[in-house]
C-alpha positions in Angstrom: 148.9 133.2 51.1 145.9 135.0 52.3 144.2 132.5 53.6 147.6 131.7 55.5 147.9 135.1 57.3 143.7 134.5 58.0 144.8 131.4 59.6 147.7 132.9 61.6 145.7 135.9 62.7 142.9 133.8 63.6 145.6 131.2 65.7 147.1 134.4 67.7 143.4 135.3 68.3 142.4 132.2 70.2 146.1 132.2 71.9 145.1 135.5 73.6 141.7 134.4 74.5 143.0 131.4 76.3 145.8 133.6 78.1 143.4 136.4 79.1 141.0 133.2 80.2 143.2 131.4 81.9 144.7 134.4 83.7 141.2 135.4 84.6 140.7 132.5 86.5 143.7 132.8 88.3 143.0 135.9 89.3 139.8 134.7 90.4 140.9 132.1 92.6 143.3 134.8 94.0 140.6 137.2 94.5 138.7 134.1 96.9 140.0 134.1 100.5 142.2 131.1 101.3 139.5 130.1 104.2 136.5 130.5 101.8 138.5 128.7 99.0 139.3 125.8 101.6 135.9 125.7 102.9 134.0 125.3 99.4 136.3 122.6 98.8 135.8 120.6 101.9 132.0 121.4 101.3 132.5 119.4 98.0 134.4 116.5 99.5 131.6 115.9 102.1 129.1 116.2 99.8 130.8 113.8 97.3 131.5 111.5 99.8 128.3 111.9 101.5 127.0 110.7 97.5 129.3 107.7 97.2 128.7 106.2 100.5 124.9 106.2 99.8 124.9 105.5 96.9 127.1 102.1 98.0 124.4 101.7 100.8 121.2 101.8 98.1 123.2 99.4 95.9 123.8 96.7 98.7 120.1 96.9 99.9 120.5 98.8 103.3 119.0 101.9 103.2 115.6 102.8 101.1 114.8 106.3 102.1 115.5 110.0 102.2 118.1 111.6 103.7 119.6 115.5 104.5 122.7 116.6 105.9 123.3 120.2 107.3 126.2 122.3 108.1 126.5 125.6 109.4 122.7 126.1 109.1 122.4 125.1 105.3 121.7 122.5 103.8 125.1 120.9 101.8 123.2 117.3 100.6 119.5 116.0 100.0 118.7 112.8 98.4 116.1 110.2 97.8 117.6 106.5 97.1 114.5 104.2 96.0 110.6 103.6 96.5 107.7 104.8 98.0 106.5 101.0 98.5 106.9 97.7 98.1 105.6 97.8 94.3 108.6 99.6 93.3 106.4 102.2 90.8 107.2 105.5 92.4 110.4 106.6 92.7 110.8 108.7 96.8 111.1 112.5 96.2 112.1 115.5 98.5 108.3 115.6 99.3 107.2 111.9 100.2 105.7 112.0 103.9 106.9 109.1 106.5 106.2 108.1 109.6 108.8 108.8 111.9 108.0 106.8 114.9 108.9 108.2 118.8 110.3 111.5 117.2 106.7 112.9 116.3 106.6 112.7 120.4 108.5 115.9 120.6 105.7 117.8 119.0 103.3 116.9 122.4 106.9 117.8 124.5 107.6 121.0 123.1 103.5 122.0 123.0 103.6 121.3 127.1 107.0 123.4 127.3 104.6 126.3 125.2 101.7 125.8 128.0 104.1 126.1 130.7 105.9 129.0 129.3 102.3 130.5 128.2 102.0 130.5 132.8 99.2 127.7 131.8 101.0 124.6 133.2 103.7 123.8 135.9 106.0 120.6 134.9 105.3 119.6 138.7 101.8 119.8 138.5 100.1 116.8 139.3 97.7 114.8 136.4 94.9 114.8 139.1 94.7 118.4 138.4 93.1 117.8 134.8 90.4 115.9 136.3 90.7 112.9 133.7 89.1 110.2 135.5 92.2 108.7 136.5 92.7 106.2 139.8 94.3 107.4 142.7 97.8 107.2 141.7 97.4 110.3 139.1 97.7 112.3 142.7 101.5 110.9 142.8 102.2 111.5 139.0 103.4 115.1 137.7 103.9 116.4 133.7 107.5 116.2 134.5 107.0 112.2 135.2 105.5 111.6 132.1 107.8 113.8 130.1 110.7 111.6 131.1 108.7 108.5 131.5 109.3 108.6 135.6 105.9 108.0 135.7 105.6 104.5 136.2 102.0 104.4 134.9 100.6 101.0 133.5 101.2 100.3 130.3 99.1 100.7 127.5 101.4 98.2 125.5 101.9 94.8 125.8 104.0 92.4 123.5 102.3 92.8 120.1 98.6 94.5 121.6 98.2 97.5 119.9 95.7 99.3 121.4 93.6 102.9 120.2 92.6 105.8 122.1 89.6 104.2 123.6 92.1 101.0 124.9 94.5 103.5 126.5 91.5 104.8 128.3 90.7 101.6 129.6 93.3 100.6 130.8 94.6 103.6 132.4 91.4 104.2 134.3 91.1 100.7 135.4 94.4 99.8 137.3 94.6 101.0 140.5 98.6 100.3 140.9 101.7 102.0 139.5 104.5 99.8 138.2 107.1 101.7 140.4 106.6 104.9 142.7 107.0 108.1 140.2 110.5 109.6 139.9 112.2 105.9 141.4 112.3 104.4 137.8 112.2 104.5 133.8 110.1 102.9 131.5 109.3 103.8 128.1 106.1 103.6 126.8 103.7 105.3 125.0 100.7 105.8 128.0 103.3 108.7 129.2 102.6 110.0 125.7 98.8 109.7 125.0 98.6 111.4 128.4 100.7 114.3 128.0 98.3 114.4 124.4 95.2 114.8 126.5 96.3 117.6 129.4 97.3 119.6 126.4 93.5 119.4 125.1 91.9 119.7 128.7 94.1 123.3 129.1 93.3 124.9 125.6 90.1 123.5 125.1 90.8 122.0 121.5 92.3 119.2 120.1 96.0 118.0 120.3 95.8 118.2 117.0 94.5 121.3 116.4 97.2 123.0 118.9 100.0 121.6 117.3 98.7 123.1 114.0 98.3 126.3 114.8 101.4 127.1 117.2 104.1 124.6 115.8 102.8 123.6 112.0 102.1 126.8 110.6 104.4 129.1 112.6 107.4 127.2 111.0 105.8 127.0 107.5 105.7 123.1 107.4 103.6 122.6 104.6 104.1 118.7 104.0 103.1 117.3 107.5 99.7 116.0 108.7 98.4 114.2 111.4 98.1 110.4 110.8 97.3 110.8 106.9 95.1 107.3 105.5 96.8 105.2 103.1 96.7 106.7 99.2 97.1 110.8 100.8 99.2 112.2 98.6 103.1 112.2 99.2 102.2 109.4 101.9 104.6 107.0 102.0 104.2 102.7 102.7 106.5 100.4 104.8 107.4 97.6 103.8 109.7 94.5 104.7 112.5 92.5 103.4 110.7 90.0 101.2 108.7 93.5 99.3 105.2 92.4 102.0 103.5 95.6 102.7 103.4 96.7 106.5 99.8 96.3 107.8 98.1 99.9 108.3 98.6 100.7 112.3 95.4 101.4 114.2 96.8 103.1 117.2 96.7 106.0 119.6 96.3 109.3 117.6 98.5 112.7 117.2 101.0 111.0 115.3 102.6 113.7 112.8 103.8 112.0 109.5 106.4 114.7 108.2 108.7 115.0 104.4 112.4 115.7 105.7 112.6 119.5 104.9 109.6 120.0 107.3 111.7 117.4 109.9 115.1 120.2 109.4 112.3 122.8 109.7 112.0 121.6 113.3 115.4 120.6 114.4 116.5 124.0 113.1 113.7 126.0 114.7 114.4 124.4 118.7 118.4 124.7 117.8 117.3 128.8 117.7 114.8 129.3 119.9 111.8 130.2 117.9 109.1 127.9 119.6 110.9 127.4 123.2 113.6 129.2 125.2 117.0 127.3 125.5 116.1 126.8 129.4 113.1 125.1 128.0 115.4 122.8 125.6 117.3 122.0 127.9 115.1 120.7 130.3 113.5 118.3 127.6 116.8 117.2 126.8 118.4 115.9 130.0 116.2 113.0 131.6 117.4 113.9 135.4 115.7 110.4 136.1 117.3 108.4 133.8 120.7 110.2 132.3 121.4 107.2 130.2 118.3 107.0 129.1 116.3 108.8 126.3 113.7 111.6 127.4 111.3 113.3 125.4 113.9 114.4 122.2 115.9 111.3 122.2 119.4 110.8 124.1 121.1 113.7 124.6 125.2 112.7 124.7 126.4 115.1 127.5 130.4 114.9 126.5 129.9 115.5 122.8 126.4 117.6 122.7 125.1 115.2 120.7 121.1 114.7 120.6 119.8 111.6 118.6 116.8 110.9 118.1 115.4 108.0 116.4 111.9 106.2 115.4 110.4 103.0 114.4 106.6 102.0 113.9 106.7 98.8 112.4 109.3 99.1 109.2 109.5 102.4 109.3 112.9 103.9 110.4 114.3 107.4 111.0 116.9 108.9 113.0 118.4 112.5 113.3 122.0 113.2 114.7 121.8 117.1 115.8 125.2 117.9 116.5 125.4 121.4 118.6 129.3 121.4 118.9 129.8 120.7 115.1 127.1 122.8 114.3 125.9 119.5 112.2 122.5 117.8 110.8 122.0 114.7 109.7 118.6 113.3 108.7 117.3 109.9 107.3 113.8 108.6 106.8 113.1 105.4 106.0 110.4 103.4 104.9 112.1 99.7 104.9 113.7 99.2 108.2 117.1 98.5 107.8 120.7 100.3 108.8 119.7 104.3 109.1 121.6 104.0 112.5 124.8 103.1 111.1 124.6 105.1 108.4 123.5 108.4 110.4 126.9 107.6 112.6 129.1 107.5 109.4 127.8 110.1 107.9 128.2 111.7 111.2 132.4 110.6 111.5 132.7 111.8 107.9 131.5 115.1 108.5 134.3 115.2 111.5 137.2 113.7 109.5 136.7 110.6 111.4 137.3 107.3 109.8 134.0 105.9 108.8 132.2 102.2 107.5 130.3 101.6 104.3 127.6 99.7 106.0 127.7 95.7 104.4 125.1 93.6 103.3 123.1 91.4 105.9 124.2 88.0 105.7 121.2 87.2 107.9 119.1 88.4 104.9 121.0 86.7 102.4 120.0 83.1 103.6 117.0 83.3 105.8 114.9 82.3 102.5 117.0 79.2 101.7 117.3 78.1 105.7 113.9 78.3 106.3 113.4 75.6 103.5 116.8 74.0 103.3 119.3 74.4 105.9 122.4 72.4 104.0 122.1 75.1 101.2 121.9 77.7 103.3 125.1 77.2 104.7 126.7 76.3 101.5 125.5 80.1 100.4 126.9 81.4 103.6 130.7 79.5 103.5 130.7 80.5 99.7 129.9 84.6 100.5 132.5 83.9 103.3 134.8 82.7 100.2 134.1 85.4 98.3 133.1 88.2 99.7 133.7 88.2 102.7 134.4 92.4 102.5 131.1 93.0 101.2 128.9 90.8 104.0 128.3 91.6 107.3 130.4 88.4 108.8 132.2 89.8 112.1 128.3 90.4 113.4 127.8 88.0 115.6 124.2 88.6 116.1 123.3 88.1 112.5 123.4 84.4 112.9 122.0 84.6 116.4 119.0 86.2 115.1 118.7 83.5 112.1 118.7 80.8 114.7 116.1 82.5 116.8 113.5 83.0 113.9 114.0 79.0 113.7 113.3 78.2 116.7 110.3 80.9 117.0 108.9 79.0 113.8 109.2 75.3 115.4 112.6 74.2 113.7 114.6 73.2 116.4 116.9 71.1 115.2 118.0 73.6 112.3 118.4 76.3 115.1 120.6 74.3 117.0 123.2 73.9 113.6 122.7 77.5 112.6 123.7 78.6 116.2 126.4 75.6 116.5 128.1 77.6 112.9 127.9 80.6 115.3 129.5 79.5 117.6 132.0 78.2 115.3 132.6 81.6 114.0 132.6 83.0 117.2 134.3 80.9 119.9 134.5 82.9 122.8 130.9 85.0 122.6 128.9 84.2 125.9 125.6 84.9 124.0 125.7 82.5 121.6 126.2 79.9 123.6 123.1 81.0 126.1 121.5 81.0 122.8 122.4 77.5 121.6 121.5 76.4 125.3 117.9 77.5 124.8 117.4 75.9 121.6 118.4 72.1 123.4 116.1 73.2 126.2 113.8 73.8 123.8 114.4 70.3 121.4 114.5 68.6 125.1 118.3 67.7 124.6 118.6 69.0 128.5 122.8 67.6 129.1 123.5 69.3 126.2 121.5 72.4 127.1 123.3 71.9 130.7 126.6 72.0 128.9 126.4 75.3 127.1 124.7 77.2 129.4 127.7 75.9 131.7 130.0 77.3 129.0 128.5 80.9 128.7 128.6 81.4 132.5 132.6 80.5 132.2 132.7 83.2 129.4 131.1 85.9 131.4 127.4 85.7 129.9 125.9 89.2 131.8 122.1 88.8 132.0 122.2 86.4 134.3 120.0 84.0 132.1 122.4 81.1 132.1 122.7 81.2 135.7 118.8 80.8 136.0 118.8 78.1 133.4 121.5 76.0 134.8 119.8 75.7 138.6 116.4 75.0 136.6 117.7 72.4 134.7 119.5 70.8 137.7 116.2 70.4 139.5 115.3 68.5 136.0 
């Protein structure tokens, strides 16, 4: 009996806990604004969203990298998904360093938009001014040119010549012509860059680098970033491709700024408020009044939706920031094995807005490039049965995935395959201008010229825009 009434007493006991528990919480929730309650649960359904759709991404093989997303100013998700290289050892951490391609170019934008502030520089100032050896035509070419690559200065790059700062030199200071009179024309390259890089050093009398570090690096507390770090600096990342081959180490121009992704938000957020710049000055690097539809010095900027994006590649090495000003939105993602940080930056980007959004699927280029480069028929037995089943999960309604298949045959002397991998194409895709220019080039190329006649016939009656086919067609009749 006593050890009955023990038992009861103890029973009520726990019965009032759980009451005055649960009626605690209640309270609670009651006590939380409606708006703040909604808000911490949307923040939860982006960031588990955010999760899954990455997480989908790492498993299918498109995105090996870091990646941040901000809202309101703070930071709501931070990830790494997979290596540092192609050995597959170390796991990527919030601190690994990458390179991030054309957007460490903003750094030598924004330290002109300091000098001209600082009363040292005039955007219409002329490069003659700097006295840097250059030909005649620096007299015609002003720091506004070269920040929105109006210059029309000769190129420092051609086809796969990489050159360093001593080949830049020469070939600046030894062609006497431009490729278009300044402000009449756009073309991106990187000779606009390595000479904004050395006006900055003939003003302050120091390095690039050495400006950048003291008025940008340490100012905004970046404290993972250095200047083109050698392979084995710690943190540094590697690139490499598809089949796990390293990247080859670049020898290139210098003043490249290899950043982790806090330092990359770091930046973003510090020209979103002003710190380094004014918004006049901003403004001005964002809107190419050359080129509108074309990048300038911080990426595109998207007019309608103020949008900038920004993205970088130097070799396989991908990144790409969305800095949404409307939204009040950041999305970041570094990569370090080229692959689909575009289409995931824009669905990340329509989640965030409620939009409807695509898990990116797997390349069905990369599934059976191996097998076609050594044997075609099971190649496309692999492709029909993915097609079979799983045709959700494979990247089938992309035309250009078999265009670019049947162009890395052809580049590697296999004509005859090209020609039945872009003949399946065309299958697939009856009415796509493109891939019949594409098939005609590969008969060109095996010397089949009726047939090459015949499809490039067939892409002008689809509309085929470059004009290529039209070219083609009067060359061959002269055949």
């Amino acid at each position: 009996m006593r050890n009955f009434l023990f038992a009861f007493f103890m029973l009520l006991s726990i019965s009032a806990f759980n009451q005055k528990k649960i009626s605690s919480e209640v309270e609670l929730k009651q006590t939380i604004p409606t708006k703040t309650r909604n808000s911490i649960e949307q923040k939860t359904t982006y960031i588990n969203e955010i999760d899954s759709l990455m997480k989908k991404s790492f498993e299918r093989g498109l995105f090996n990298g870091n990646v941040l997303v901000a809202k309101n100013n703070k930071v709501i998700y931070q990830k790494s998904f997979g290596f540092t290289d192609e050995t597959k050892q170390t796991a990527l951490n919030k601190k690994s360093i990458f390179n991030i391609g054309s957007i460490a170019k903003e750094f030598n934008a924004v330290a002109i938009m300091i000098l001209v502030e600082r009363g040292l520089l005039n955007l219409d100032d002329k490069i003659s001014k700097f006295k840097l050896g250059l030909p005649k035509w620096s007299e015609k070419v002003s720091i506004r040119h070269l920040l929105n690559y109006a210059s029309g200065i000769p190129r420092i790059e051609s086809g796969l010549t990489i050159v360093n700062d001593e080949g830049a030199w020469n070939i600046l200071k030894s062609n006497d012509n431009l490729l278009f009179e300044p402000g009449t024309g756009y073309r991106y390259d990187n000779g606009n860059v390595f000479l904004q890089r050395r006006i900055i050093e003939k003003v302050t009398g120091i390095s690039y680098e050495e400006f950048v570090l003291k008025n940008i690096v340490k100012p905004l507390k970046l404290t993972n970033s250095v200047f083109d770090p050698k392979f084995g600096y710690k943190n540094r990342t590697s690139c490499y491709d598809m089949d796990n081959v390293r990247c080859p180490e670049l020898k290139f121009i210098s003043g490249w700024l290899w950043v982790d992704i806090s330092d990359l938000y770091k930046w973003i957020e510090a020209l979103n408020s002003n710190r380094l710049i004014s918004k006049e000055s901003l403004q001005t690097l964002l809107r190419n009044l050359y080129a509108i539809d074309e990048g300038g010095s911080l990426g595109r900027y998207l007019e309608k939706d103020e949008l900038q994006r920004h993205n970088g590649i130097s070799y396989k090495f991908e990144s790409i920031f969305l800095n949404d000003f409307k939204n009040n939105v950041t999305i970041i993602l570094l990569s370090n094995n080229l692959n689909r940080v575009w289409d995931l930056g824009y669905s990340i980007h329509n989640l965030m807005l409620g939009k409807e959004y695509e898990i990116p699927k797997k390349s069905i280029y990369e599934a059976i490039r191996k097998e076609a480069l050594t044997d075609l028929n099971k190649a496309i037995s692999t492709y029909n049965l993915l097609k079979k089943n799983y045709k959700e999960e494979y990247s089938f309604a992309n035309p250009s995935e078999l265009n670019k298949l049947g162009y890395e045959l052809l580049r590697a002397g296999k004509n005859s395959e090209s020609i039945v991998i872009f003949k399946l194409a065309i299958k697939e895709f009856p009415n796509n201008a493109n891939l019949f220019d594409s098939l005609g080039e590969a008969y060109y190329t095996d010397k089949q010229y009726d047939l090459a006649l015949d499809s490039y016939n067939q892409a002008i009656s689809l509309g085929e825009t470059s004009g290529n086919s039209i070219k083609m067609v009067e060359k061959l009749r002269k055949l």
